[in-house]
N, C-alpha and C positions, 0 to 999 in steps of 0.2 A: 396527777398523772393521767394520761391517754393514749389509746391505742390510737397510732397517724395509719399503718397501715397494717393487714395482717394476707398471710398468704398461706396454701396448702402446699406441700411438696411432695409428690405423688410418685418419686421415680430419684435418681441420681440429680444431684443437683449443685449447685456454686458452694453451699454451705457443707454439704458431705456425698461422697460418693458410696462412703457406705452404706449410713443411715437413710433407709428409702423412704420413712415418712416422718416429714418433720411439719412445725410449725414452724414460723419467721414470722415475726412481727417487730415495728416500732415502735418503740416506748419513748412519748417528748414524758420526761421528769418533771417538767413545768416549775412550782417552787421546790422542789425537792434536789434541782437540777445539780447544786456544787455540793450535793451531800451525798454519805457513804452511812454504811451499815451503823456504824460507832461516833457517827454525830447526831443520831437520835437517840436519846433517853427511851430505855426500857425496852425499846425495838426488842432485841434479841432476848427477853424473857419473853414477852409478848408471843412474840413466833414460836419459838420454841413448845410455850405451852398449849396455843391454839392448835399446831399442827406437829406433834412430839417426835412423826417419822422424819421431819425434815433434819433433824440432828443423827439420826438413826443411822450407823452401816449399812449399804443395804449389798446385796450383788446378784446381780442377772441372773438367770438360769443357766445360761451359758459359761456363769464364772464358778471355778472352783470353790471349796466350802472354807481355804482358807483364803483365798484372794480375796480383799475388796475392791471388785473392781470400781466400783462406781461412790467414793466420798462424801460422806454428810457435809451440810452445811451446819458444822454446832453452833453454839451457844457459843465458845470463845472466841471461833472466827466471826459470828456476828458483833461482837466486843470487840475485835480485835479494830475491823472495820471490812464491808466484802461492797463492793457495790452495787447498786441496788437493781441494775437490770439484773446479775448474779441471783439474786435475792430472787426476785420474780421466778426465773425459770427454774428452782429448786422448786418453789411453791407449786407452779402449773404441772409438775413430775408428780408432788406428793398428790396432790388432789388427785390425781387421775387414778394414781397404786391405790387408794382408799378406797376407789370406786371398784376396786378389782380386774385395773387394767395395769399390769407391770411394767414399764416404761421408766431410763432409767438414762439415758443419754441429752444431754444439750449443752449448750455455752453461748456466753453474751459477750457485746464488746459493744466501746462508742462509735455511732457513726461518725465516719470522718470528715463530712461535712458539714455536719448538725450539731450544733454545742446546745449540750443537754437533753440528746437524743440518743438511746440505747439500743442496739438490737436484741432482740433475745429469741436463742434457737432451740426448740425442746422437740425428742420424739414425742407423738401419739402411738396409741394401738386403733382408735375410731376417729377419723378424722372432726364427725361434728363432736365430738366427747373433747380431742384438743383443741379445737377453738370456745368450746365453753371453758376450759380449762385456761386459756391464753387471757381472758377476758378477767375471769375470776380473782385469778392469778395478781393482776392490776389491782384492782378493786382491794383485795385484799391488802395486799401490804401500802397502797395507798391509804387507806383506812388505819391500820397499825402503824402507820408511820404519825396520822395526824391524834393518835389515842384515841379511834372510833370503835365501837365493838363492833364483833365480826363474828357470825354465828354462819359457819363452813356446813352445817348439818344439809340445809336444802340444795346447794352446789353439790357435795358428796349424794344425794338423792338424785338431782337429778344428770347427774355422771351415769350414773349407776344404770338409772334409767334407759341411756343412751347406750350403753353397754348389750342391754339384756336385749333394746329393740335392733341395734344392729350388730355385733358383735359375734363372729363364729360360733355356733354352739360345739360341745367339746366332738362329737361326732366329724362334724366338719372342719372342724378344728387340727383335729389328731391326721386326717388324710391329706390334707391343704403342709400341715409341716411336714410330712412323710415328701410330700412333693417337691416342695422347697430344699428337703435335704439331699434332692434330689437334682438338684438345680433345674429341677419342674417351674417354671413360670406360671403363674396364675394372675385370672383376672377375676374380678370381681362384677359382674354382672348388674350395670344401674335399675335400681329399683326394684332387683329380686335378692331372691336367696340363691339364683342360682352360681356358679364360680366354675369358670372355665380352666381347667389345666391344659398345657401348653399353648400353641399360636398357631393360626392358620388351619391350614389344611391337618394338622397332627392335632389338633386338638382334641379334650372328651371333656365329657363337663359333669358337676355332680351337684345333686341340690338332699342337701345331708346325707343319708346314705340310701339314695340313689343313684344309678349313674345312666352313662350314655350307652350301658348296652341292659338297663333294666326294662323288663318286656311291660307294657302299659298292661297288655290283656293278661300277665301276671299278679302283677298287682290288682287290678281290679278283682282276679280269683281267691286270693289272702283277705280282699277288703269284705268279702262274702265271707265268715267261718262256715256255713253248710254245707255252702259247696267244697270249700278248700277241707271238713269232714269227711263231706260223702269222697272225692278224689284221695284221700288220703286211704281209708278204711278199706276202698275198693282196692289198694295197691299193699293191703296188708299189716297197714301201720297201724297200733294201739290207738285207738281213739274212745273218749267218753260216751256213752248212750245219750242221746239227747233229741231235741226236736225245737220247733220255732214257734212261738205262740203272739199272741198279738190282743190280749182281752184275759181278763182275770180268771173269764169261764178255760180260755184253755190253757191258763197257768196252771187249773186245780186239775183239769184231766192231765194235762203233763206228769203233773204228781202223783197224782194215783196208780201211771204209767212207770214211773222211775224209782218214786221212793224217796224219802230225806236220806242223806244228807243232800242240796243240790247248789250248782251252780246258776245265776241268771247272770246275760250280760246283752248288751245292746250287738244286733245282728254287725251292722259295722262302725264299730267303734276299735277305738286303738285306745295304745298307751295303758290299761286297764282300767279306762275313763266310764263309768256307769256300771261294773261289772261287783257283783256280789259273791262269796263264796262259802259253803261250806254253813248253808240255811239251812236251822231243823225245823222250823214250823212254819204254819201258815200265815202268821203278820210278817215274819222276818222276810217271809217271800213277799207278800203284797209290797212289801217296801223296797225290795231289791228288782220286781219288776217295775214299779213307778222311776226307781232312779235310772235302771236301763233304757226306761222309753226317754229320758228327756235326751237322750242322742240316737234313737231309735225307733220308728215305731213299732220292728217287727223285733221279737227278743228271745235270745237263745237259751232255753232250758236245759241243762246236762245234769248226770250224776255225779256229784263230788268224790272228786278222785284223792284218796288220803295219798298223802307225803309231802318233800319238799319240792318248792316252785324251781326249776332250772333254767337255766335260756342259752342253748346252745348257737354259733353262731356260724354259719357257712357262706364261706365267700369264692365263687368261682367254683363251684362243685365242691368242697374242702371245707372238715370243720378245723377253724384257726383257732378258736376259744367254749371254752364254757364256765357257766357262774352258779353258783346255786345264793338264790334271793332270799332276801328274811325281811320280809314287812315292816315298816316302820313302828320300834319297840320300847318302851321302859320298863325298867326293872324297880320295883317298891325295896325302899331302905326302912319303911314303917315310921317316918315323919314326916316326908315331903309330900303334899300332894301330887296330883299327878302331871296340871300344869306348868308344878316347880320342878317335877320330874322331864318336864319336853326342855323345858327352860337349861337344865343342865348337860342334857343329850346338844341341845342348839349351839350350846358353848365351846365344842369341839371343833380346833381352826378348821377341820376339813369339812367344815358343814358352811353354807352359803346361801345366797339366794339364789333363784332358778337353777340355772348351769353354770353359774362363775366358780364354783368350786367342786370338789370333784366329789363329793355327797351337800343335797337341799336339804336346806332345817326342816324339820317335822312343824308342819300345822294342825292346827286341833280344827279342823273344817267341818260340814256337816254329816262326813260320813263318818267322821272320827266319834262326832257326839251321838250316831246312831248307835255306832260300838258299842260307844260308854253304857248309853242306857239298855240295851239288851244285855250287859252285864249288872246294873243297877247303882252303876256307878256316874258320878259326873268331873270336871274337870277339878272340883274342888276337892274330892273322893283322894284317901290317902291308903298305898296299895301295901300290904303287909312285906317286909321284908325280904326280897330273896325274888319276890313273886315279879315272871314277865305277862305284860302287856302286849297284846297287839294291834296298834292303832288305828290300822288298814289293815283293809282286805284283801287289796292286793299287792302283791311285792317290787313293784314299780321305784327306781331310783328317784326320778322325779319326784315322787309322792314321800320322801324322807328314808325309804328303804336301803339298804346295806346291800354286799354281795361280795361273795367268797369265790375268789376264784377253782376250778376245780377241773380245768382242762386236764391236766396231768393220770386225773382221777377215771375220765372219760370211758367206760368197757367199749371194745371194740363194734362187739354188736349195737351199740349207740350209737357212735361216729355212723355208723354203716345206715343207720334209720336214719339220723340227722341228714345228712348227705341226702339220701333219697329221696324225703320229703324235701326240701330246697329243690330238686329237679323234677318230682313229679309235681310241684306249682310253677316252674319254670323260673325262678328267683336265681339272678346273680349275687345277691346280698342277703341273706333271710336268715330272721332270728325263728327258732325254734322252741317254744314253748311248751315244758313237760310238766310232771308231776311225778316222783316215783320216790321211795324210800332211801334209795342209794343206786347214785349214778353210774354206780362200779361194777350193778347187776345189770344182766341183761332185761329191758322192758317190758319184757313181756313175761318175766320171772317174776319180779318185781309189782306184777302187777300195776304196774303205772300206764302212763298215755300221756299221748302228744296234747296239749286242748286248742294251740294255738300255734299258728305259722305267720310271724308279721313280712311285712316287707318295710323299708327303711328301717332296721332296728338299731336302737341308741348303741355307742362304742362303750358310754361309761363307764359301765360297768365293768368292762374289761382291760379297757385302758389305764382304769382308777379305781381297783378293785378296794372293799374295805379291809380285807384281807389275802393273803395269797401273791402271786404273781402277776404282777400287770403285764399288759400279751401288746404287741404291735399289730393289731389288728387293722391297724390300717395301710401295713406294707401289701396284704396281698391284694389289695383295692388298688392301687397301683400298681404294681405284680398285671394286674387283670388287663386294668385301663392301657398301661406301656407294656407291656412284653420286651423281655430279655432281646438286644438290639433296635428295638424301637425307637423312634425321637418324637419328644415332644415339644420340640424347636422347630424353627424355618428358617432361615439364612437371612439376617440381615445386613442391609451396607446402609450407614448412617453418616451424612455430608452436614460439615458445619463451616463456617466463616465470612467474613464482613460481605465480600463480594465471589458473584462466581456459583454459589451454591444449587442455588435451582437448573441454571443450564444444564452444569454438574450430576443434579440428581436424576433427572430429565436423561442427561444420555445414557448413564449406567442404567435406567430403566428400562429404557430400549434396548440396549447390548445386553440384558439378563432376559429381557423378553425373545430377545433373537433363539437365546437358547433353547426354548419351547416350556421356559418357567410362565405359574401363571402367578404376573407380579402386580402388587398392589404398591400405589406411593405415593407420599407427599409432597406438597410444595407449596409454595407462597401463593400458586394459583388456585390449590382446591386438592381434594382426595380422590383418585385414578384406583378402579380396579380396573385391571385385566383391561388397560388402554379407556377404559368408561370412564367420565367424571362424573362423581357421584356429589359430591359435593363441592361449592366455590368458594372463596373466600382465601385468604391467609391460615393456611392448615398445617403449620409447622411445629404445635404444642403436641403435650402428652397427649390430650383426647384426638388430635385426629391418627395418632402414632396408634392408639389402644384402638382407633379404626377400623385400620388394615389388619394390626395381629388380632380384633375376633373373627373378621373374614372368613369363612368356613372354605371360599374355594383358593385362596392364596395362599403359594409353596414360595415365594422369595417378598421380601420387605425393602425397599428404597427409600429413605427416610432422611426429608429434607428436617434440619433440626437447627433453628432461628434463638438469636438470644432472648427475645420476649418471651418466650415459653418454656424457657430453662430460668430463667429468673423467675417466672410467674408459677410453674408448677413443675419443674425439674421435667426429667426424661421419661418417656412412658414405658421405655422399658429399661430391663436390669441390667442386659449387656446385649453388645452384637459381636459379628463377624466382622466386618473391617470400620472402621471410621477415617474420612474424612477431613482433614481441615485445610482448606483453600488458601487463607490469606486473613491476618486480624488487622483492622485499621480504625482509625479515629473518625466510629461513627456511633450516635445515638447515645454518645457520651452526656453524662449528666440525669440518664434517666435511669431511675430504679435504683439511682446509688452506685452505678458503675463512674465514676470520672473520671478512670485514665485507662488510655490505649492497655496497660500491663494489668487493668484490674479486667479490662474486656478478655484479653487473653487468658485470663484466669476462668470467667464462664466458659468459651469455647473449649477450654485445655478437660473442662469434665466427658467430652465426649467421645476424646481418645481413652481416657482412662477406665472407662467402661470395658473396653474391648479385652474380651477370655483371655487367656495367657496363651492359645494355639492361634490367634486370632490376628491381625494387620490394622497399622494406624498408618493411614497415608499423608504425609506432614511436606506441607511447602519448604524446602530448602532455602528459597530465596529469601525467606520471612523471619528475621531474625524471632519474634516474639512463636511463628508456631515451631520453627524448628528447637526451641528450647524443649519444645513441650513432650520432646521424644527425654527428657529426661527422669518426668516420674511414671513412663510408662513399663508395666509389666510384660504387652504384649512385643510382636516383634515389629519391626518396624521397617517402612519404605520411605525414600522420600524423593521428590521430582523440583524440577528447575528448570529454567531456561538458557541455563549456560551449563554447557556440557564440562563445562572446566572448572565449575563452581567445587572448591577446595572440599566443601562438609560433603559433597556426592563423591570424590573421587576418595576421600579417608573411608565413607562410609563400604562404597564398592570390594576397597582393598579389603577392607576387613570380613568380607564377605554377605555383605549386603544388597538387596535392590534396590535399584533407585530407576526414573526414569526422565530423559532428558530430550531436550532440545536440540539436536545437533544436524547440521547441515540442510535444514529443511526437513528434517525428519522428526519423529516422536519414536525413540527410542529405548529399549527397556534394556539395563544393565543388570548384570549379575555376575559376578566375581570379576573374570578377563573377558567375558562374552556379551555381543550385542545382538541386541533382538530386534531390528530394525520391523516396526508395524505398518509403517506406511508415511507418504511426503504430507507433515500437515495441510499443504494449502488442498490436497485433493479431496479433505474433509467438508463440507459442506457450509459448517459449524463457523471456521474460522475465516470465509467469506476471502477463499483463494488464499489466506496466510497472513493478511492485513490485519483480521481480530489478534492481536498477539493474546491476548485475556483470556479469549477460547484456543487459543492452543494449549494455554496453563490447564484450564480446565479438561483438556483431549489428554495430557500427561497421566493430569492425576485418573481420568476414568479409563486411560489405558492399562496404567498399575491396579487399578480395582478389578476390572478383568482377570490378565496375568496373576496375581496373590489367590484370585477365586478360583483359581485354574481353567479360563477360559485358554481356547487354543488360540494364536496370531490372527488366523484368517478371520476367526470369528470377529476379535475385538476389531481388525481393518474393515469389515464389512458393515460392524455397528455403525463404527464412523463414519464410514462412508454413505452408509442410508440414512443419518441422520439430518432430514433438511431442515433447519430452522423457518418458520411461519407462524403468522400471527396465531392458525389454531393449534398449532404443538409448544411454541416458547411463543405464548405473549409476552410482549415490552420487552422480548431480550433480541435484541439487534433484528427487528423485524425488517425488510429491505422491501421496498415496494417501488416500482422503476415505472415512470410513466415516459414518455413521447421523450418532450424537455427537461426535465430534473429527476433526482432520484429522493426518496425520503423514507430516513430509518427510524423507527421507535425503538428507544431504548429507555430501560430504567434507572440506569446511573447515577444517583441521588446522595453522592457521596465525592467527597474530596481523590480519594482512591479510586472509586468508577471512575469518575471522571478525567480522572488523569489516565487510566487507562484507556480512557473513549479517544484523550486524544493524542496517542501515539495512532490508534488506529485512523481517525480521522488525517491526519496527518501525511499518512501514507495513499489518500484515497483522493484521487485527481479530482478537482469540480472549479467550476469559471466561478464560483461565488456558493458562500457556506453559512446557512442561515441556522440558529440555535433558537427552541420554541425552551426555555428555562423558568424556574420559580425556587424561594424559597423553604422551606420548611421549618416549621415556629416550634417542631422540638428538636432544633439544634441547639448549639453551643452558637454565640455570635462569630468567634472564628473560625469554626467551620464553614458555617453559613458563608463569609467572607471569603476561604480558600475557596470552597467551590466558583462561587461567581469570577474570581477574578483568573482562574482555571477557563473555565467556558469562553468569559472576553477575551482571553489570549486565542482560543481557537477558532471564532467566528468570525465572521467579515460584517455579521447584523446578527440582532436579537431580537425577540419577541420577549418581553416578560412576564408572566402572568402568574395569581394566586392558585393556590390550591384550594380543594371547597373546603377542608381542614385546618384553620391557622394556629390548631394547638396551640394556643394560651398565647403569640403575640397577633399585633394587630395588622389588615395588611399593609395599613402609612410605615410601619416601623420594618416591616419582610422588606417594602418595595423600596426604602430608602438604603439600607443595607444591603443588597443585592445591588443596586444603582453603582453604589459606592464600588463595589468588590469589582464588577462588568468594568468598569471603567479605571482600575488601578494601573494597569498596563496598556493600556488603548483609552484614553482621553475623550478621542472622539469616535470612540463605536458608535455607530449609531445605535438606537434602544427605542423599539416600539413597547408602549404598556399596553395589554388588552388583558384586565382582570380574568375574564371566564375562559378556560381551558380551549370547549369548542369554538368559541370567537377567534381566540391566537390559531387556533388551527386552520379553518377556514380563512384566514387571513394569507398564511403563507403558503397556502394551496393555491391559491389566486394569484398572488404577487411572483412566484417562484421565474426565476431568470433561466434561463437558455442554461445548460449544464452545472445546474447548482445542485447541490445537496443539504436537504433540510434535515436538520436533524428534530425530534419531539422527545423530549425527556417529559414524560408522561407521569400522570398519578390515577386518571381514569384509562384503563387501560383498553379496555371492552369500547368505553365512550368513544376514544381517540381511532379507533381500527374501523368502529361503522366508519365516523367520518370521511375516513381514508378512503374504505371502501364505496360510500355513496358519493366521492366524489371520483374516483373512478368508472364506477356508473354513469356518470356524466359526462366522461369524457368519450364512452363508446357508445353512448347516444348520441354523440354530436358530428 
């Protein structure tokens, strides 16, 4: 077996709209290819026993305790017989829930072109975690298929691995789903830990528990404890006596000042990383400052504060939670030692490595074996019966410690401290660190104190208490960030289909920009904020879409959306405000596995269906394939045509629907019995006097995207009306350049459908001779290839032929004989000039051009082709 190709799916995409992160790949079976689960011997004990969860019920968290929602693959059905991409994608699901990723959705099937080729589609939770997963996944049951042993232990490591490096920790974790259940959009931030909630201009962003209104010069005052003491102490709050020492000599005057019992801990240190507590002698200290300095050179000396450690937690001025902590502990049976005693606490399902569960196994580290030996004990030491241990010193969850919830318990005059200290450090988020006998007395009764104010403090504990009630501590972190009416969306309109799209997206840009929105958008030409192009290229995938939505200063999203980049990496976002689709035709068939016009309509058909349930899918009427596509839609729907009489607009109308049409020279918008007459197409700019009939389809559908967005008439007539097409606003979409004696248009047309639409238009457009600059393209299908050419020779009077610099995979004897052929099926003797390089056919018929001709260039360099034009219009007013 091998993997032919594999892909990420980052967003909604042709294999699920619901499931937003998948893998896809291709499995060729190779000799494996006419065989199923139950034509290999022992297969299904083999699996089975290597990996025991893939027989296992298992069910999401989202499914009830008696639903299964999600089916093992047993032992019987691998006996029975399942086939073997099946087989694969159960595997790459188990491997990844091993590693501590819960992932529980996929399905395979043959590709329909490929005999003995599989696809197989599985969620991830880490994208590189399911592609080592997708890889493995092969490897393995290829392996088990041939009787090779298969030792999952280093894959399952280094899953894991990939987990702990990139993977949410539960803090970021808990406020990321709060948002989502919020139908909060989130980004994920390349190369940080930072993740942005919502888009655009509403967005706030948070890197664990910090966010976008936490003060730096706060933080930095927490990252000080003397200062955030002395600030504290002065404002009233219980705090421990203490001081900063920096040299052994003034650890011992510290002491002589305080007294045993004490604490040492490094001046800015967190998490309770270097921090000792509760030292009665003078080694126990020398060793507690030496472990302080190695994160500190300056080290904090206090009086140890007896009681239990708390951590109370204020978000927004407000305590939401409190825990009381208990050090990581064993209790002696009086035969275990004490190793074999971590060893049974570690066995407990809720115990994990790092953060993947919601308490860390306990390590025996070396502060664990300092313990040990200042009680005279070592790991092999076996603890008498009944007797607890504490294996740390301090009560950090990280560090294998427990925690009881204890909000409930909170005395008032605590809430009232906690809260206050949060505000006199200036903390949006801050965990509060005490010490006092019982949380129920007031602290200063109590005799307890504050020792510590963090800022980012871990949710764990609260969220995943070991006891008690787990607390939502991460609603009022949202609460914070959105406020009650707030939005953390921006209005998107998303354009999809064979032809038409970029004009399309291009004018609704401008008609939202009129409005005084600041809009950011894509297209096949590059990434536009706010009218600037920011970047060039083909920018119709998820990452130029994730673009514009992190944009801090864009309030609306325009978003050209191409089948390459729904295929290659689905949609980049979860849903919009209206979609889109033009027209689906027989183009780029054959690539990526789409081969027929109804499987193409199936990619585009994903990006009406994204659209919110309050939301508009604007669907061509005329188009049998996208007019179907209002069938599995949820939102409402519009739809536009070029014949005001078209039967599916006048049922839709009756029944109370929009549509917008074509009628009498006008671009008209319907609504039950009323017409909403916008304006005479030909005085639009776009449709070049009324002649482009293509851009009047396109002035329909982005008069309906107006109108559903509640633009007013005049507005959406003035859009179009200011909309002039030119090389620098639509390159290669019907650019018109008019010299002395001929005129010559660049268009991109590159398709059997453009081009049939080019030539109604041309058709209609007076010229004494009509010259076509045309080329193949080597990833068509040959009959396409064919329609096209023999489309073009019907409309020209002469051609120019020429290569593209690209001949994807044919040659150009084989492009230039197949276009020959197609050019000349209805016109014998067209005449036909070859001139391979682009600029050469151009310069050619700039020169030769007759007294009132019209040249047309179907372009592939587009930039290339406009100098030319333009340096040869330089020339002509030089001359």
């Amino acid at each position: 077996m091998k993997i032919t190709d594999l892909r990420t799916m980052r967003g909604p995409s042709y294999w699920s709209v619901k499931h937003l992160k998948l893998i896809v790949m291709k499995v060729d079976l190779e000799d494996l290819a006419d065989k199923w689960s139950n034509a290999i011997p022992g297969l299904a004990g083999r699996l089975t026993k290597l990996l025991p969860g893939v027989g296992q019920p298992c069910a999401s968290p989202d499914s009830s305790k008696q639903a299964i929602k999600h089916p093992p693959l047993t032992q019987e059905q691998l006996t029975d017989g399942e086939p073997l991409g099946h087989v694969i994608q159960h595997v790459a699901l188990e491997l990844q829930r091993l590693a501590g990723m819960p992932v529980y959705w996929g399905k395979s099937y043959p590709a329909t072109q490929e005999e003995g080729v599989e696809y197989v589609v599985f969620t991830y939770q880490e994208e590189r975690a399911g592609r080592v997963a997708a890889n493995a996944a092969v490897e393995i049951v290829d392996a088990l298929c041939h009787k090779q042993k298969v030792d999952v232990k280093p894959i399952i490591a280094e899953l894991h691995n990939i987990r702990e490096e990139e993977f949410f920790g539960p803090s970021t974790y808990s406020i990321v789903s709060e948002a989502v259940s919020r139908r909060i959009p989130y980004i994920r931030l390349k190369n940080t830990s930072v993740i942005q909630l919502g888009y655009g201009v509403n967005q706030k962003r948070i890197q664990a528990t910090t966010s976008s209104y936490t003060s730096y010069f706060s933080v930095d005052i927490a990252g000080n404890k003397n200062r955030t003491k002395a600030m504290l102490a002065d404002a009233g709050v219980p705090v421990p006596r203490g001081t900063t020492v920096y040299s052994l000599d003034g650890l011992r005057d510290a002491i002589e000042e305080l007294g045993f019992p004490i604490v040492t801990k490094p001046l800015d240190g967190n998490h309770g990383k270097g921090a000792s507590i509760n030292i009665q002698d003078w080694k126990s200290a020398q060793s507690g400052f030496k472990e302080a300095q190695e994160y500190s050179r300056a080290v904090i000396v206090e009086q140890f504060i007896e009681g239990f450690d708390h951590r109370l937690l204020v978000v927004n001025g407000k305590l939401v939670a409190a825990a009381k902590r208990t050090p990581a502990a064993v209790v002696g049976d009086g035969h275990s030692t004490i190793q074999e005693l971590i060893d049974q606490v570690n066995l407990d399902p809720r115990r994990g490595e790092g953060h993947e569960k919601v308490l860390t196994k306990i390590k025996a580290d070396k502060h664990t074996n300092a313990i040990l030996k200042a009680h005279d004990l070592t790991l092999k030491s076996v603890l008498p019966e009944g007797e607890e241990l504490f294996l740390k010193s301090t009560a950090n969850i990280s560090t294998g410690g427990t925690a009881t919830d204890v909000t409930d318990l909170v005395h008032p005059y605590n809430v009232l401290l906690a809260e206050r200290a949060a505000g006199i450090i200036g903390l949006d988020i801050c965990g509060i660190d005490l010490l006092t006998s019982d949380i129920a007395i007031p602290l200063n009764e109590a005799r307890g104190a504050v020792i510590e104010v963090n800022a980012a403090p871990g949710f764990r504990m609260h969220i995943s208490p070991t006891k008690g009630l787990p607390r939502n501590v991460a609603a009022p972190v949202v609460d914070m960030l959105f406020p009650r009416g707030s939005t953390s969306r921006i209005p998107i309109i998303a354009v999809t289909g064979t032809n038409g799209k970029t004009t399309t997206t291009r004018l609704i840009a401008h008609m939202v920009a009129a409005q005084g929105y600041k809009v950011g958008f894509t297209t096949t030409d590059g990434i536009y904020i706010q009218g600037n192009q920011l970047q060039k290229g083909d920018c119709t995938g998820s990452q130029s879409t994730e673009f514009v939505l992190r944009d801090p200063t864009v309030n609306y999203a325009v978003l050209e959306v191409a089948r390459g980049g729904m295929l290659r990496s689905g949609l980049g976002f979860d849903t919009c405000d209206i979609a889109v689709v033009t027209n689906v035709a027989a183009d780029h068939l054959g690539m990526r596995d789409i081969h027929t016009v109804e499987e193409m309509a199936a990619v585009k058909g994903v990006l009406p269906r994204t659209v919110h349930k309050s939301g508009w899918a604007i669907l061509n009427a005329d188009d049998d394939l996208v007019y179907a596509m209002a069938e599995r839609l949820q939102c409402k729907v519009a739809f536009f045509s070029m014949n005001e009489n078209n039967p599916r607009i006048l049922d839709h109308v009756e029944a109370g629907g929009v549509a917008a049409v074509y009628e009498e020279g006008y671009v008209t918008i319907y609504q039950n019995s009323y017409k909403l007459r916008i304006d005479r197409a030909a005085e639009f700019p776009v449709t070049l006097g009324g002649r482009a009939g293509f851009n009047i389809e396109n002035c329909l559908a982005v008069a309906l995207a107006g109108y559903v967005a509640g633009f007013e008439r005049d507005d959406i007539k003035t859009a179009l009306r200011t909309f002039v097409p030119s090389a620098a606003k639509t390159p290669g979409r019907m650019n018109v350049f008019k010299f002395p004696h001929f005129e010559v248009i660049v268009d991109y047309a590159h398709n059997t459908a453009g081009i049939s639409k080019y030539a109604e238009f041309l058709n209609n457009t007076p010229a004494t001779h009509k010259v076509g600059i045309v080329s193949g393209l080597g990833d068509r299908r040959d009959e396409d290839t064919l329609g096209f050419a023999r489309i073009a020779g019907s409309i020209f009077d002469e051609v120019v032929l020429r290569q593209d610099r690209d001949l994807r995979g044919k040659t150009a004897e084989y492009l230039q004989e197949i276009m020959m052929r197609g050019l000349r099926l209805d016109k014998p003797d067209l005449p036909i000039t070859y001139i391979e390089n682009e600029v050469d056919a151009i310069r050619h018929v700039l020169t030769t051009a007759r007294e009132g001709s019209v040249v047309t260039i179907f372009t592939e360099n587009i930039s290339a082709t406009i100098k030319q034009i333009e340096e040869f219009e330089a020339q002509i007013m030089q001359a």
